[in-house]
BAROZA-56139 format. One record per residue (C-alpha): x, y, z. Coordinates in steps of 0.25 Angstrom, whole numbers, plus 5000, padded with zeros to 4 digits. Layout:
BEGIN
{{X, Y, Z}},
...
This chain:
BEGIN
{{5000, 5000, 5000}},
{{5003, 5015, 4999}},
{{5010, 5017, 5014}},
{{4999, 5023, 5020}},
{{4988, 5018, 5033}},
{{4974, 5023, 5033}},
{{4964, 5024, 5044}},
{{4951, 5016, 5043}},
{{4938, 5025, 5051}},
{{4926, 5019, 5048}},
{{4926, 5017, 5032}},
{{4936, 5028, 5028}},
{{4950, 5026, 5025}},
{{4960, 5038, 5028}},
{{4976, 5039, 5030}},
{{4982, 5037, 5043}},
{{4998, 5036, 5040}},
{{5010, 5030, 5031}},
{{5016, 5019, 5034}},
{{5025, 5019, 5023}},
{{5032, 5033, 5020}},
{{5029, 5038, 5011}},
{{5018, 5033, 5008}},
{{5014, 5030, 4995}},
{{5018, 5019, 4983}},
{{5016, 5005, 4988}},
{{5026, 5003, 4999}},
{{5014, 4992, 5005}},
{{5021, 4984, 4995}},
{{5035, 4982, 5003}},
{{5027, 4981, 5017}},
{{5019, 4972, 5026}},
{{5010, 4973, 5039}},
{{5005, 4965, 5050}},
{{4997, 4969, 5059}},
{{4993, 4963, 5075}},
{{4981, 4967, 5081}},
{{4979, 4968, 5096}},
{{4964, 4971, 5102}},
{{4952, 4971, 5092}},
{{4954, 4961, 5079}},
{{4957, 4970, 5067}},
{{4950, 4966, 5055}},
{{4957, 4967, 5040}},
{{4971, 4964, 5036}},
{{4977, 4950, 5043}},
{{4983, 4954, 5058}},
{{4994, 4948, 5062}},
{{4998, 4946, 5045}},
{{5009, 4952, 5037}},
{{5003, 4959, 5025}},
{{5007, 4965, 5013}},
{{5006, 4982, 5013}},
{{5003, 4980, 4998}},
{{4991, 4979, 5002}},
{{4981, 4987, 5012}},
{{4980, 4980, 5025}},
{{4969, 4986, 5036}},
{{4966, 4982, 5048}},
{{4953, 4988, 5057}},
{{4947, 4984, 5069}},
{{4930, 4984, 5069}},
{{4920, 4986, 5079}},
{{4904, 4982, 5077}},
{{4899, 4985, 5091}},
{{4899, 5000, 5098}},
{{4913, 5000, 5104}},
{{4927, 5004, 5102}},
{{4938, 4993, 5099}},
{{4955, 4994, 5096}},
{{4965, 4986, 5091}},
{{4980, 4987, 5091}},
{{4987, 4984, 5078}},
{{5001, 4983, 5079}},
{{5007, 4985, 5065}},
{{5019, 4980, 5059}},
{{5024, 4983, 5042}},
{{5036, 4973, 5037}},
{{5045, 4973, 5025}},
{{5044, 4958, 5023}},
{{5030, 4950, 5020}},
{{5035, 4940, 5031}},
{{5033, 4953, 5041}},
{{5049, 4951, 5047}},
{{5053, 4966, 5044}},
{{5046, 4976, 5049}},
{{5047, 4990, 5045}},
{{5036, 4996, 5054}},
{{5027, 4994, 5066}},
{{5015, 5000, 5073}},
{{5003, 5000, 5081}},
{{4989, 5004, 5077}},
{{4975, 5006, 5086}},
{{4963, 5003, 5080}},
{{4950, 5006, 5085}},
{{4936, 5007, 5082}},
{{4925, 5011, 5087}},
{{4909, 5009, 5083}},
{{4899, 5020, 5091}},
């Protein structure tokens, strides 16, 4: 993909950062992803998987009842497919709510 994350709310899409600087061309192409979630089960891409970034991967976390929920994904991008070098790391909340 092009380097860049969006933020899901609701049904719309906007951009929340870059992970590849700058961002642009297909650099997803070189890279892959894993993801582990702790908390509320995310739905969409494979946790715990190595991916391919040439490809989008997302991963939510959804609520059907009147509450608020959150999940911890801890976020790790590689240079191999076989997820031995990483280049990069990070944690992400997510949370939803339904009033």
């Amino acid at each position: 993909m092009d380097g860049t994350t969006d933020e899901r709310k609701q049904a719309t899409y906007t951009f929340f950062n870059n992970w590849f600087s700058p961002s642009g061309g297909v650099p997803g192409n070189s890279y892959w992803i894993k993801s582990v979630s702790t908390g509320e089960p995310t739905v969409g891409s494979a946790n715990n998987t190595v991916l391919a970034l040439s490809s989008a991967q997302e991963w939510r976390i959804v609520t059907n009842i009147i509450e608020a929920i959150s999940s911890s994904l801890a976020i790790t991008i590689y240079s191999d497919a076989g997820g031995t070098v990483v280049v990069a790391t990070g944690t992400y909340t997510l949370d939803a709510e339904r009033a």
